[in-house]
C-alpha positions in Angstrom: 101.5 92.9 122.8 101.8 96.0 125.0 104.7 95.9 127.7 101.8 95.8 130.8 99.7 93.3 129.5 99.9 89.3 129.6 98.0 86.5 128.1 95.3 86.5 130.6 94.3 90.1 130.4 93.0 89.4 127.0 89.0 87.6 126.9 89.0 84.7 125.1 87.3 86.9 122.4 90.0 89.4 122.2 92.7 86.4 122.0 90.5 85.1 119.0 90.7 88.4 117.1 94.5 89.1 117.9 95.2 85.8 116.5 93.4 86.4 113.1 94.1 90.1 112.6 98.2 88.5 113.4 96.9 85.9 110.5 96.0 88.4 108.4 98.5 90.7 108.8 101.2 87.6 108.1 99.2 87.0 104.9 99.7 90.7 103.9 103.2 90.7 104.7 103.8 87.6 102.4 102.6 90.1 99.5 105.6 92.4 99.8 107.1 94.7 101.2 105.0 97.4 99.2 102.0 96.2 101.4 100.4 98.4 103.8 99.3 96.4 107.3 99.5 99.7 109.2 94.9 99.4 109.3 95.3 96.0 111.0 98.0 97.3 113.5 95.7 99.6 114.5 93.0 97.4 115.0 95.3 95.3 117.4 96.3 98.7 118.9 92.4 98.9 120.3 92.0 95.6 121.5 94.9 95.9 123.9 93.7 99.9 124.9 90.5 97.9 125.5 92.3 94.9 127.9 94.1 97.8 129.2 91.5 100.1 130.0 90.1 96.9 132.1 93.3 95.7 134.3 93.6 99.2 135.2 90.1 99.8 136.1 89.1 103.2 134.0 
């Protein structure tokens, strides 16, 4: 998670998706090495832009 944000910035929704795009992500990783996971970082990347966007009000 982003520096600025804590636990309860997140919706319990957004909590839910972190937590399976993290299980995914895990599961890629046990894979190899060779496996990309860089799509599912991204997709975490929103969901905290998105928490973020709303603490900060813009």
């Amino acid at each position: 998670m982003a520096d600025d944000l804590s636990l309860g910035d997140f919706t319990p929704g957004e909590k839910a998706r972190l937590a399976l795009l993290t299980a995914r992500m895990a599961k890629r990783g046990l894979a190899g090495v060779d496996v990309n996971i860089n799509d599912l970082k991204r997709k975490a990347e929103r969901i905290e832009d998105q928490a973020r966007r709303r603490k900060h009000g813009k």
